[in-house]
N, CA, C and O atoms as CSV, one atom per row, in Angstrom:
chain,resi,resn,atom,element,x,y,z
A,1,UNK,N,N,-212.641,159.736,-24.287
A,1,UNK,CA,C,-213.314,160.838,-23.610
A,1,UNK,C,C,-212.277,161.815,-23.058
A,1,UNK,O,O,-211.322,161.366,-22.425
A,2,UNK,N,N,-212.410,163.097,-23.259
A,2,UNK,CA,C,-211.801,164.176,-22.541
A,2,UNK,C,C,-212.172,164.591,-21.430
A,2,UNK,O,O,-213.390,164.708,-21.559
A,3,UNK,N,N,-211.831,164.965,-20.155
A,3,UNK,CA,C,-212.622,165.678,-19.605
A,3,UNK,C,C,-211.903,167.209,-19.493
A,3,UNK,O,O,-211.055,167.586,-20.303
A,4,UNK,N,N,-212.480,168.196,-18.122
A,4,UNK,CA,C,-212.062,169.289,-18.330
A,4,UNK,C,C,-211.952,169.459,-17.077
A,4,UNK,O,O,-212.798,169.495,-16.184
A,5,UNK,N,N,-210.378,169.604,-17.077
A,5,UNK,CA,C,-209.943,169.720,-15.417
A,5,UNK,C,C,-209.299,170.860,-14.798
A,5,UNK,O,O,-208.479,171.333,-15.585
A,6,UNK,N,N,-209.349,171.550,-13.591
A,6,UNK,CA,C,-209.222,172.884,-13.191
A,6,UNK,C,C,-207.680,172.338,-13.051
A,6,UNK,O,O,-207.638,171.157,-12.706
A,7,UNK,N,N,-206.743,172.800,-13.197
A,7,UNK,CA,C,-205.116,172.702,-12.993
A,7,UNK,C,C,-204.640,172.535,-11.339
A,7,UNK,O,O,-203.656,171.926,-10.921
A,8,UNK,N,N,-205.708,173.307,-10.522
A,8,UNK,CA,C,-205.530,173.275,-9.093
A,8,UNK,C,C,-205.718,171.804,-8.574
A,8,UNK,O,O,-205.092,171.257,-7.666
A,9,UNK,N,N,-206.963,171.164,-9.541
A,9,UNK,CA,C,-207.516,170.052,-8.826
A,9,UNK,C,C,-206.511,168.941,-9.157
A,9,UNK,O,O,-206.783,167.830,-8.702
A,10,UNK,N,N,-205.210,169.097,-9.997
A,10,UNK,CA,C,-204.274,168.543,-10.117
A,10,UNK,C,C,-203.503,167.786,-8.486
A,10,UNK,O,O,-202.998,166.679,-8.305
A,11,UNK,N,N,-203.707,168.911,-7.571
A,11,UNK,CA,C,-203.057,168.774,-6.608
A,11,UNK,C,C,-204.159,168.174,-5.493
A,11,UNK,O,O,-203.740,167.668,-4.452
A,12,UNK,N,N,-205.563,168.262,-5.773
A,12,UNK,CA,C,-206.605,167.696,-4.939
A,12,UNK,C,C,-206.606,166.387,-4.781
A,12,UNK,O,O,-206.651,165.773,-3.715
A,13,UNK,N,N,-206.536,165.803,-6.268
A,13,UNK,CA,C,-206.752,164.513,-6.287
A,13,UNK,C,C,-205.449,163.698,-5.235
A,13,UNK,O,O,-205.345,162.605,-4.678
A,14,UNK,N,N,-204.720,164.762,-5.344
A,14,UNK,CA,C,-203.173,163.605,-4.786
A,14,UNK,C,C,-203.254,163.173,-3.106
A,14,UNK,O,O,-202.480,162.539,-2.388
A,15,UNK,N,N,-204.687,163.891,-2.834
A,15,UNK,CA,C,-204.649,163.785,-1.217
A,15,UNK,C,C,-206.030,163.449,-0.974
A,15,UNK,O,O,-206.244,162.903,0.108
A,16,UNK,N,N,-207.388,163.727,-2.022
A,16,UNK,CA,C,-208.441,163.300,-1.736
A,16,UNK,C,C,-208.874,162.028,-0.746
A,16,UNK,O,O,-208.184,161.010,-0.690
A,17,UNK,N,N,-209.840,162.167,-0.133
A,17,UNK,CA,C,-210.195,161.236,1.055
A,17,UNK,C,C,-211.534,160.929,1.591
A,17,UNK,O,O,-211.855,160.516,2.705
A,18,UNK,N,N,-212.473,161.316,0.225
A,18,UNK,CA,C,-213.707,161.394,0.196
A,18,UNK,C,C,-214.512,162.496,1.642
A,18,UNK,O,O,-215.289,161.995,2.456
A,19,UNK,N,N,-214.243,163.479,1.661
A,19,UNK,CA,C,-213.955,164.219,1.758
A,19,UNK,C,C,-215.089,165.943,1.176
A,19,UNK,O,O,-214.354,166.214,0.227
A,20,UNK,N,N,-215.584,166.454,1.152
A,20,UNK,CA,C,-215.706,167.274,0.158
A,20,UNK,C,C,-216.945,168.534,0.693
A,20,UNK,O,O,-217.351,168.684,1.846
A,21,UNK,N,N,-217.288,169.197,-0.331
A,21,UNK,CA,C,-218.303,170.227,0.087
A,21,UNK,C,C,-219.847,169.383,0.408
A,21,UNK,O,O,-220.574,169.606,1.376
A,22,UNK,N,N,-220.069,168.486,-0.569
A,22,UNK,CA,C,-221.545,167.613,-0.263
A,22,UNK,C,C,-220.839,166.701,-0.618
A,22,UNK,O,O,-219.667,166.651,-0.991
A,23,UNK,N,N,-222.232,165.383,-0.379
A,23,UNK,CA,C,-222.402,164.320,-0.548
A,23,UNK,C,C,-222.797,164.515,-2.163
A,23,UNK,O,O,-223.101,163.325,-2.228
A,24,UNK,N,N,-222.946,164.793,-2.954
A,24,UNK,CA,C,-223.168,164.876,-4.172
A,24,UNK,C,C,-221.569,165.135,-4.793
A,24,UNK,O,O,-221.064,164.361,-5.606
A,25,UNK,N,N,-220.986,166.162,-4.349
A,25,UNK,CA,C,-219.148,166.458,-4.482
A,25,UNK,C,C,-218.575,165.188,-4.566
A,25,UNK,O,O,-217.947,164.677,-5.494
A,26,UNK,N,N,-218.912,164.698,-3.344
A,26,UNK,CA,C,-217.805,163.587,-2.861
A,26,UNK,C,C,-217.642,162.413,-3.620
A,26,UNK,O,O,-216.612,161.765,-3.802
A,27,UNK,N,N,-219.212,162.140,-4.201
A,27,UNK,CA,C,-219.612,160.817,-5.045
A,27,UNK,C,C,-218.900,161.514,-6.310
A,27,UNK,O,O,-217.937,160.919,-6.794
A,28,UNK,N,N,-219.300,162.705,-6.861
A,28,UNK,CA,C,-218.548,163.086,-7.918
A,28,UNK,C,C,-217.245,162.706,-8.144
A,28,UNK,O,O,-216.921,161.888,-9.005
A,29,UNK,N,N,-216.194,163.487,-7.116
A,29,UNK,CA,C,-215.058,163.457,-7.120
A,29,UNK,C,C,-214.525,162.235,-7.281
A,29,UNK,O,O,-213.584,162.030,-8.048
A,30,UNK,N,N,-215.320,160.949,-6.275
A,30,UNK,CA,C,-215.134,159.560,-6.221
A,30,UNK,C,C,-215.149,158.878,-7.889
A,30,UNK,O,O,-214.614,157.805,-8.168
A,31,UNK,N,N,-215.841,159.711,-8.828
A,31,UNK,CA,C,-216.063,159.180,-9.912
A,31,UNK,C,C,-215.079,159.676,-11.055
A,31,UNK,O,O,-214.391,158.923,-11.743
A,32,UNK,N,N,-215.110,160.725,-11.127
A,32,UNK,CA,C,-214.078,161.264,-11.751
A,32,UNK,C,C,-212.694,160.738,-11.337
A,32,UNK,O,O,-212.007,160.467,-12.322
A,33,UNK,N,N,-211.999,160.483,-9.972
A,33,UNK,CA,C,-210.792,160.127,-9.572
A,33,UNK,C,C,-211.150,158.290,-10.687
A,33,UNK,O,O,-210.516,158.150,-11.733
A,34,UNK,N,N,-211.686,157.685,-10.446
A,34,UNK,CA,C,-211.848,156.581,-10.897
A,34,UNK,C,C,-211.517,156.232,-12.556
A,34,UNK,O,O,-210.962,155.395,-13.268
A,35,UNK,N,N,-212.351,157.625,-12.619
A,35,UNK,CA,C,-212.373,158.149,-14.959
A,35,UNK,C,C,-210.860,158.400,-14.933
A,35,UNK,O,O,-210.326,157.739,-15.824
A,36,UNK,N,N,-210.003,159.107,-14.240
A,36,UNK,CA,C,-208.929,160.002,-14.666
A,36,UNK,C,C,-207.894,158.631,-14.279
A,36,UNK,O,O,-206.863,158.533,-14.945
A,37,UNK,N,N,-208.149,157.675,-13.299
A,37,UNK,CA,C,-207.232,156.888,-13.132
A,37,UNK,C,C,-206.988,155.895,-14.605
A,37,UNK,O,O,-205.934,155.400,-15.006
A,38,UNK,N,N,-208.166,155.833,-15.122
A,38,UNK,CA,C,-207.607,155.673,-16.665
A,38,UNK,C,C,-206.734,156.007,-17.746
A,38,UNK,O,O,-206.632,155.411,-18.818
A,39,UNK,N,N,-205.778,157.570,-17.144
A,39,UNK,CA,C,-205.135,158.230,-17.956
A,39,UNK,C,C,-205.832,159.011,-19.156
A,39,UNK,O,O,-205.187,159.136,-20.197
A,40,UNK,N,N,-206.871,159.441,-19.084
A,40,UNK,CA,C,-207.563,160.280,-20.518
A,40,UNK,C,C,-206.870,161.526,-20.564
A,40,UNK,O,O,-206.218,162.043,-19.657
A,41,UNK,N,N,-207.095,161.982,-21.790
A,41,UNK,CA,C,-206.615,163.639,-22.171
A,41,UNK,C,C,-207.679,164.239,-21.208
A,41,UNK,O,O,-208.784,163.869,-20.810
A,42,UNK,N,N,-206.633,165.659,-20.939
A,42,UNK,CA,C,-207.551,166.538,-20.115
A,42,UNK,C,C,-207.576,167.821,-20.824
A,42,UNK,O,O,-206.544,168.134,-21.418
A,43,UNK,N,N,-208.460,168.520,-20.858
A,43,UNK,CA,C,-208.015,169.660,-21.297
A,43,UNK,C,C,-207.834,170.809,-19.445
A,43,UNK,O,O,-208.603,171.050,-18.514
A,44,UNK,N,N,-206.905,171.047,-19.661
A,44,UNK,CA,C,-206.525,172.009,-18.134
A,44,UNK,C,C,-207.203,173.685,-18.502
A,44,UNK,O,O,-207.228,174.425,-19.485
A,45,UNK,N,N,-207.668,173.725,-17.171
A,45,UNK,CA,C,-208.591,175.153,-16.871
A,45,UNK,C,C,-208.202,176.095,-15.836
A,45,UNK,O,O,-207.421,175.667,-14.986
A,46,UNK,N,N,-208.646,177.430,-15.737
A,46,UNK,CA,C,-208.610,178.145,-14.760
A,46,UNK,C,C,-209.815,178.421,-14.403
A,46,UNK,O,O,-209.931,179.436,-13.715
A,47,UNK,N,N,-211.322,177.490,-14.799
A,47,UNK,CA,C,-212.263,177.855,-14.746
A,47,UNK,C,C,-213.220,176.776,-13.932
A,47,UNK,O,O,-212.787,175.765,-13.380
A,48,UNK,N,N,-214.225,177.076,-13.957
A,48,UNK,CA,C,-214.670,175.650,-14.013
A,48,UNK,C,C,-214.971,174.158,-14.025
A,48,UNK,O,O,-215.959,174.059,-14.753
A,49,UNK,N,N,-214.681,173.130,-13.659
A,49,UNK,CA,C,-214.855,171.933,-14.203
A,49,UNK,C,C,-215.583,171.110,-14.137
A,49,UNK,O,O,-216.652,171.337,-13.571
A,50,UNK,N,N,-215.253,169.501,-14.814
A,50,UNK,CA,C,-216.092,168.623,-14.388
A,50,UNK,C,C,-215.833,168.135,-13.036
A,50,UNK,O,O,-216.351,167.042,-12.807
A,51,UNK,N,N,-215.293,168.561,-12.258
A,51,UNK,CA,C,-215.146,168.104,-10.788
A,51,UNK,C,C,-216.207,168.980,-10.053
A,51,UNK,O,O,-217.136,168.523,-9.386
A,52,UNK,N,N,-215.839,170.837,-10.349
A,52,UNK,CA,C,-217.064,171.454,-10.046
A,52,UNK,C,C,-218.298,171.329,-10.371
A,52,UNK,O,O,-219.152,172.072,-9.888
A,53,UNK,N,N,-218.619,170.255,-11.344
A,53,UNK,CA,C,-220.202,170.629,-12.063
A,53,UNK,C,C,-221.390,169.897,-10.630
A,53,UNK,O,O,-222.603,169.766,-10.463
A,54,UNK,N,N,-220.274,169.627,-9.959
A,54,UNK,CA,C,-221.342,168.905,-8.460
A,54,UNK,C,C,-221.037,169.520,-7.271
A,54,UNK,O,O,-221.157,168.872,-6.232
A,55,UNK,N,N,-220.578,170.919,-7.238
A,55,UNK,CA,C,-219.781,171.550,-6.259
A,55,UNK,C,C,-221.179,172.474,-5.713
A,55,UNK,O,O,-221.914,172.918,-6.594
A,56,UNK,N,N,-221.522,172.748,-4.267
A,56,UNK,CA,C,-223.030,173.671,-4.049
A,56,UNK,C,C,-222.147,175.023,-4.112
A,56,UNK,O,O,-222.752,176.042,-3.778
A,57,UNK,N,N,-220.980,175.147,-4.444
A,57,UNK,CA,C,-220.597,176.856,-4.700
A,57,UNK,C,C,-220.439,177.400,-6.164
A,57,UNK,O,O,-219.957,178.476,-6.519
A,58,UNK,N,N,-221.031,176.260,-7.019
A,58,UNK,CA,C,-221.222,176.073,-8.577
A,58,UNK,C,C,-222.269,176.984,-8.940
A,58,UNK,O,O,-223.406,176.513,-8.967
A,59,UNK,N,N,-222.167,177.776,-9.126
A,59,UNK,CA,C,-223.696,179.028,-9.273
A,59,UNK,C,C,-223.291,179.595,-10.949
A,59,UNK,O,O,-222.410,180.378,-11.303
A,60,UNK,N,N,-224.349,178.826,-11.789
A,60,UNK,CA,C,-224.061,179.212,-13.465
A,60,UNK,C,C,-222.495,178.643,-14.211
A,60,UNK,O,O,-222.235,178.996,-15.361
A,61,UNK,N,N,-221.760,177.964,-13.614
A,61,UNK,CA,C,-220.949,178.054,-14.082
A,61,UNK,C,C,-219.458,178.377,-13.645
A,61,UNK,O,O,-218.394,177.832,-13.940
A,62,UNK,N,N,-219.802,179.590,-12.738
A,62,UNK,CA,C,-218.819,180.396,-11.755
A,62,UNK,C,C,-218.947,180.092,-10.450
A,62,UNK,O,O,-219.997,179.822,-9.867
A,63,UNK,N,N,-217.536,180.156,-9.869
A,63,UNK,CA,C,-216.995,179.616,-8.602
A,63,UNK,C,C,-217.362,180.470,-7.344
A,63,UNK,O,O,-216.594,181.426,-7.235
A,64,UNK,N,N,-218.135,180.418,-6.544
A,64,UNK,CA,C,-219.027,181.472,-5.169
A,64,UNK,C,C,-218.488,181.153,-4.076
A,64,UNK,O,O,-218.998,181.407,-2.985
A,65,UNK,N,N,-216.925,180.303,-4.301
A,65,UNK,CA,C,-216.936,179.507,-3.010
A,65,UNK,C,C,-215.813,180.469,-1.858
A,65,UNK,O,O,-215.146,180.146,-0.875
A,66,UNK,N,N,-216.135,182.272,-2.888
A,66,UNK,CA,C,-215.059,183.217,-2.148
A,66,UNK,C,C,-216.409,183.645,-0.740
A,66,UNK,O,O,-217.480,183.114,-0.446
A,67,UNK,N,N,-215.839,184.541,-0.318
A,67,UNK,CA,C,-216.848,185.636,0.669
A,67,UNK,C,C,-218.064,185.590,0.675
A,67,UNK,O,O,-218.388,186.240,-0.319
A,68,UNK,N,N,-219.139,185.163,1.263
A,68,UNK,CA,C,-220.233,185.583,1.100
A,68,UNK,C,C,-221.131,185.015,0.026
A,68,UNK,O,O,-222.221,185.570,-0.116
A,69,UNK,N,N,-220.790,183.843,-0.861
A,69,UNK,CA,C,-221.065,183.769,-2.042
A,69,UNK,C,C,-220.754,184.349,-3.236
A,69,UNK,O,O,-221.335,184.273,-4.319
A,70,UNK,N,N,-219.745,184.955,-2.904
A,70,UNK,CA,C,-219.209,186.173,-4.220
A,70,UNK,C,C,-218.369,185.370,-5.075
A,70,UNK,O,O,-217.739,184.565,-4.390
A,71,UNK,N,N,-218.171,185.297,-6.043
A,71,UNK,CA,C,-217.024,184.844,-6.690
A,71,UNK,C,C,-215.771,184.620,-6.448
A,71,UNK,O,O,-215.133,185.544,-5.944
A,72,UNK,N,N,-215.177,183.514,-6.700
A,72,UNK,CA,C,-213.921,183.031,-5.820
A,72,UNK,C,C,-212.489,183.805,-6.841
A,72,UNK,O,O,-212.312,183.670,-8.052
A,73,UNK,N,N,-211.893,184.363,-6.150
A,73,UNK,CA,C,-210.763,184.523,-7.454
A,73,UNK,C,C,-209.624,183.669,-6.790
A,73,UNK,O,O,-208.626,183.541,-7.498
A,74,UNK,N,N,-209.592,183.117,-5.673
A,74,UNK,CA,C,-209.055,182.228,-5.049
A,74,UNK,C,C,-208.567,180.669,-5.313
A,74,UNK,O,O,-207.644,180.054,-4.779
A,75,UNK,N,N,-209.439,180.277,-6.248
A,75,UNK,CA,C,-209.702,178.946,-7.085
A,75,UNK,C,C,-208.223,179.271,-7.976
A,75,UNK,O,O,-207.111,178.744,-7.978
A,76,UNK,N,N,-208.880,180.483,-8.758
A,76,UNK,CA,C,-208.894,180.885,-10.301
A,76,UNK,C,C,-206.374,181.287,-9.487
A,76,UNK,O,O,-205.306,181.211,-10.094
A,77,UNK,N,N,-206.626,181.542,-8.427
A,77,UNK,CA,C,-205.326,182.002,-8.493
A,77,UNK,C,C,-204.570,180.651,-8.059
A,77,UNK,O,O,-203.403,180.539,-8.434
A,78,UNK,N,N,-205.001,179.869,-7.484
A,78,UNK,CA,C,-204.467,178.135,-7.503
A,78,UNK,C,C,-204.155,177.929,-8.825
A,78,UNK,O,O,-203.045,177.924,-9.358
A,79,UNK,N,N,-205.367,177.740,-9.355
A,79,UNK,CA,C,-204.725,177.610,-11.176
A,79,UNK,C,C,-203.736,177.926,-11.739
A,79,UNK,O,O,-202.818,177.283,-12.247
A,80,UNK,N,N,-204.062,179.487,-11.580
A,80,UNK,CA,C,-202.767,180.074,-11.978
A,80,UNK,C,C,-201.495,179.578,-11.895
A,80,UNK,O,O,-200.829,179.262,-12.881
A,81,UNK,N,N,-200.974,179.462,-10.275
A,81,UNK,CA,C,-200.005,179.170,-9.678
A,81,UNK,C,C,-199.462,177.896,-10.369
A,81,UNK,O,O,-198.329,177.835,-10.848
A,82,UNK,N,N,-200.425,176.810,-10.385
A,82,UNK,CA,C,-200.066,175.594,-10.674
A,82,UNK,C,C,-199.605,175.742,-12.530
A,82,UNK,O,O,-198.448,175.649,-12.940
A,83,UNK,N,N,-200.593,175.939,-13.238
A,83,UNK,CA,C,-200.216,176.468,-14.525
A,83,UNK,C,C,-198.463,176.638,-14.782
A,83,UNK,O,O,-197.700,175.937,-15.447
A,84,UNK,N,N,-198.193,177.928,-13.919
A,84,UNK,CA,C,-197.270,178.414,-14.273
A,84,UNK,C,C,-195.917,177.424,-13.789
A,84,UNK,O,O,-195.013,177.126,-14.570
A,85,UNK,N,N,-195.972,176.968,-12.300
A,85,UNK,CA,C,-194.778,176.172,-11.432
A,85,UNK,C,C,-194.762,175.050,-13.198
A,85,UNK,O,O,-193.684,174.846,-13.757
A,86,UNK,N,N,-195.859,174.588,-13.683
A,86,UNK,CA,C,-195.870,172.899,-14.494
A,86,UNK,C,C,-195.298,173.433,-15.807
A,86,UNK,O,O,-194.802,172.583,-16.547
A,87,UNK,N,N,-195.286,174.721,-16.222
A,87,UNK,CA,C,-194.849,175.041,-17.438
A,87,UNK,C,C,-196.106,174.774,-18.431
A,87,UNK,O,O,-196.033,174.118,-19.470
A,88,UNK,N,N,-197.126,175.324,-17.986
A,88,UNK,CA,C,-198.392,174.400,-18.973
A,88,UNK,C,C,-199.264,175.891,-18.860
A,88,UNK,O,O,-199.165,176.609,-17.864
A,89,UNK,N,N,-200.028,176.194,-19.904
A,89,UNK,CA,C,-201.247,177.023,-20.196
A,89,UNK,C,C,-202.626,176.257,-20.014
A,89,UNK,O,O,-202.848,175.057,-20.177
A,90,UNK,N,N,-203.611,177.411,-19.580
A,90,UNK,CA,C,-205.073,176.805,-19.209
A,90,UNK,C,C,-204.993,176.379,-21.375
A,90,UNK,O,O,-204.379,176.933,-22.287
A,91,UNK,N,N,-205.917,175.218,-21.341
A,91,UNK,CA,C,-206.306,175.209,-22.591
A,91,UNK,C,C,-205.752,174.340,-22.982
A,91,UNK,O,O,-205.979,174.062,-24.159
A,92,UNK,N,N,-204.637,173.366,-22.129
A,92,UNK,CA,C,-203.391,172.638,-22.889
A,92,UNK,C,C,-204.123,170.920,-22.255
A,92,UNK,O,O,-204.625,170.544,-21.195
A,93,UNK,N,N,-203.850,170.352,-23.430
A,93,UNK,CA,C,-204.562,169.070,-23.659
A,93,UNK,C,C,-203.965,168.476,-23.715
A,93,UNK,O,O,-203.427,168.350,-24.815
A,94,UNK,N,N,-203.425,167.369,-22.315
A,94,UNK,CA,C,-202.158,166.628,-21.630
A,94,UNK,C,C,-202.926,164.994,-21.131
A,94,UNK,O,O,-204.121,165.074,-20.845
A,95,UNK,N,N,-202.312,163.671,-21.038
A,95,UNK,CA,C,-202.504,163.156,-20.440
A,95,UNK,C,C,-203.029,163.404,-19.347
A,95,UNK,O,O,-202.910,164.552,-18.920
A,96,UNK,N,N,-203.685,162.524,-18.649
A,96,UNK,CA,C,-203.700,163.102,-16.690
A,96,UNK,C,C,-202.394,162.568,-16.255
A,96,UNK,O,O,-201.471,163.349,-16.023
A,97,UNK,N,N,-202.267,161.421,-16.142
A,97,UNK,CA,C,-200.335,160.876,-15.812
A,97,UNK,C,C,-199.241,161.875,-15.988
A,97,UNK,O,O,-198.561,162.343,-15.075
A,98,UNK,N,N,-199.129,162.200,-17.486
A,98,UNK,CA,C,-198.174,163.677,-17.423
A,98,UNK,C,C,-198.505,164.761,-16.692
A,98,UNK,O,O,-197.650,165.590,-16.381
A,99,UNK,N,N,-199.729,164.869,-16.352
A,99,UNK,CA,C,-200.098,166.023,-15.777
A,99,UNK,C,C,-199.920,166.309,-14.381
A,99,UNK,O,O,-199.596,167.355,-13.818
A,100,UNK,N,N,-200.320,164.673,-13.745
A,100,UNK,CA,C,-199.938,164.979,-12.381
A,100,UNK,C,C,-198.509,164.160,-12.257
A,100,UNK,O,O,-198.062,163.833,-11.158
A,101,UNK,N,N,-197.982,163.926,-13.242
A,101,UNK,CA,C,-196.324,164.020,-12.546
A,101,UNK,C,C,-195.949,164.945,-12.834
A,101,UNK,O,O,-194.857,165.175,-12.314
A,102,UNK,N,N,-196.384,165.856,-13.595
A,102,UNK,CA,C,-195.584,167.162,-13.483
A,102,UNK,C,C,-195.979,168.425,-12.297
A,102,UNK,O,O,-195.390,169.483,-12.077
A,103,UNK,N,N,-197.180,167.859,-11.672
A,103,UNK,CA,C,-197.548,168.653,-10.407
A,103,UNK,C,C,-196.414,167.720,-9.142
A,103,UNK,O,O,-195.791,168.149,-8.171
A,104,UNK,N,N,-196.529,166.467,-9.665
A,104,UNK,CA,C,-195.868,166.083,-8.708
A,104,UNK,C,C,-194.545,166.503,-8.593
A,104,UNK,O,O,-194.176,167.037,-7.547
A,105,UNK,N,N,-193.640,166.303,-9.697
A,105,UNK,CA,C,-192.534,167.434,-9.263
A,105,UNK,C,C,-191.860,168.436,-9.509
A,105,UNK,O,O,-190.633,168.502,-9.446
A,106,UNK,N,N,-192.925,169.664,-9.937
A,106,UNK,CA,C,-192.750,170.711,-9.776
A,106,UNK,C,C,-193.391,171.550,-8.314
A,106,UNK,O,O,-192.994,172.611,-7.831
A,107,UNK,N,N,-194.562,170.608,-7.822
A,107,UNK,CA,C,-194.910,171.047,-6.653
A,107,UNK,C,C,-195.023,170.775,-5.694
A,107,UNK,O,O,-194.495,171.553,-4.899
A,108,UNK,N,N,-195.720,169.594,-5.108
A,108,UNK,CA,C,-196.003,168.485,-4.501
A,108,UNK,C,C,-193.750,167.937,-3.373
A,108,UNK,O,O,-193.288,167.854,-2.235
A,109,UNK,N,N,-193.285,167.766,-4.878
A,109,UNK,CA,C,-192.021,167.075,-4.073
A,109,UNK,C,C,-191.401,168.449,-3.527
A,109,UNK,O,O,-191.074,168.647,-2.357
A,110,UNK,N,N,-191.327,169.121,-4.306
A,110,UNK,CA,C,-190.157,170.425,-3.958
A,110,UNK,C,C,-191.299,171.113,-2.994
A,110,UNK,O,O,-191.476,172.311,-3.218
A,111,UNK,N,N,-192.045,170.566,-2.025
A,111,UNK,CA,C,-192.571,171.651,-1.093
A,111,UNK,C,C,-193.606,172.456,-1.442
A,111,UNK,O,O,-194.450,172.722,-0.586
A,112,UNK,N,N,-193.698,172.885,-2.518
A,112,UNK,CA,C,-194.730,174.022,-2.860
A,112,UNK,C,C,-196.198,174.211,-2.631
A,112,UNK,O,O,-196.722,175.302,-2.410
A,113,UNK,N,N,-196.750,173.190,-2.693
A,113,UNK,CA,C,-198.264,173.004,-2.338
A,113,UNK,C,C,-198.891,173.932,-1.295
A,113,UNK,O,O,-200.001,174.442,-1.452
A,114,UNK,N,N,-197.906,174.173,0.068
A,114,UNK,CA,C,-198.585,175.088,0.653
A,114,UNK,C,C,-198.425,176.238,0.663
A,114,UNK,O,O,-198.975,176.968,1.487
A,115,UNK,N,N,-197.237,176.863,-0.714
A,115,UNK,CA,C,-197.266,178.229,-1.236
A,115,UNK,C,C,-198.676,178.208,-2.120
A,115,UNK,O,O,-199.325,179.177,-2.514
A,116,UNK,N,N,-198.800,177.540,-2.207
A,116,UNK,CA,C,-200.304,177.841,-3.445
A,116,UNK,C,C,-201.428,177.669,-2.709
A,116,UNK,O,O,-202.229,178.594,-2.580
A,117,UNK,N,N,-201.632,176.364,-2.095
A,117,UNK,CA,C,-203.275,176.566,-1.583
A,117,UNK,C,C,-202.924,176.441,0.281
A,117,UNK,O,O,-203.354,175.571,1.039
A,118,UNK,N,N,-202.354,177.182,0.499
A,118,UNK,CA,C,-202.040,176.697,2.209
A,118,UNK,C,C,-203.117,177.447,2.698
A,118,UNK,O,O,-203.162,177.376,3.926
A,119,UNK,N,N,-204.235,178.322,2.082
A,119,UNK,CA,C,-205.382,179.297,2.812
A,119,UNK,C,C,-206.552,178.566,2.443
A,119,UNK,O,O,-207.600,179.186,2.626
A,120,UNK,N,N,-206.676,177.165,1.870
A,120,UNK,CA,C,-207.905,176.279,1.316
A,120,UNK,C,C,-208.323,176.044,2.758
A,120,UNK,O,O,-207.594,175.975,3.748
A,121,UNK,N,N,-209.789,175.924,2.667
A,121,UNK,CA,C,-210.385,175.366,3.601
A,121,UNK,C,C,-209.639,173.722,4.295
A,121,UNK,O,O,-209.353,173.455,5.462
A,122,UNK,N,N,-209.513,172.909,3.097
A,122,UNK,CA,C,-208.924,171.639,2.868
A,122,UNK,C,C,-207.597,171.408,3.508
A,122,UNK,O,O,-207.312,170.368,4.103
A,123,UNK,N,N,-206.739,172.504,3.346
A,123,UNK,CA,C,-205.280,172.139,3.475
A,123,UNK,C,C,-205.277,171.006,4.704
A,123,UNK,O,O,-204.658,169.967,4.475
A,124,UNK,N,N,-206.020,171.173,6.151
A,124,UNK,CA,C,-205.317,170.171,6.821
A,124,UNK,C,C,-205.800,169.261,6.454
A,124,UNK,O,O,-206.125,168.627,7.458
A,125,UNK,N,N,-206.160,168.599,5.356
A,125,UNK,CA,C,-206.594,167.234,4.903
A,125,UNK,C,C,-204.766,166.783,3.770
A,125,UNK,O,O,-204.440,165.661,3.385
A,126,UNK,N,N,-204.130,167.857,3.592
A,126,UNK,CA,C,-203.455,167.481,2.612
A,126,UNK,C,C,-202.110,167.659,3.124
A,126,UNK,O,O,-201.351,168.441,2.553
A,127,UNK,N,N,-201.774,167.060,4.068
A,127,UNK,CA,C,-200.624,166.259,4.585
A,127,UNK,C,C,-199.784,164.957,4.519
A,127,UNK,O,O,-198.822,164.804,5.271
């Protein structure tokens, strides 16, 4: 099985604590952390995922979890960030193990984590 993972949530899982937007999120997340601890291919995103498909800021598809319900470009620029620090493109179909050791040290060890998401609602959970 593949799943399809946002590149940001690379760095979620490393601090998750059940934790989350709902009780529907949390069981999610709880399940997926469980799938991915298997090591499956992921395909990496700047969009969407199966972590979001239980998220209440999940509206069609697209991320609402900016202003007001508006579309987040906030998510979409975590991605980015992470993407680029790992040397990896959205679209690229990696172990999860390679994937988060390469968040781990390209971001995670060398400090970076709170250049990228230090404005998340979450951050003081990810200490």
């Amino acid at each position: 099985m593949t799943y399809r993972i946002r590149a940001h949530h690379g760095m979620c899982f490393s601090y998750f604590q059940g934790k989350g937007y709902s009780g529907e999120f949390t069981e999610n997340m709880w399940a997926m952390k469980e799938k991915l601890d298997r090591n499956p291919i992921v395909v990496l995103l700047d969009e969407t995922d199966d972590v979001c498909s239980h998220c209440p800021g999940n509206r069609s598809g697209k991320c609402t979890n900016g202003a007001s319900g508006t579309p987040s470009g906030k998510a979409k620029e975590y991605d980015r960030q992470v993407l680029a620090l790992c040397g990896l493109a959205a679209g690229t179909q990696i172990r999860w193990n390679d994937f988060v050791n390469a968040v781990q040290t390209h971001i995670l060890s060398p400090g970076k984590r709170r250049e990228i998401c230090g404005g998340c609602e979450w951050d003081s959970l990810c200490c």
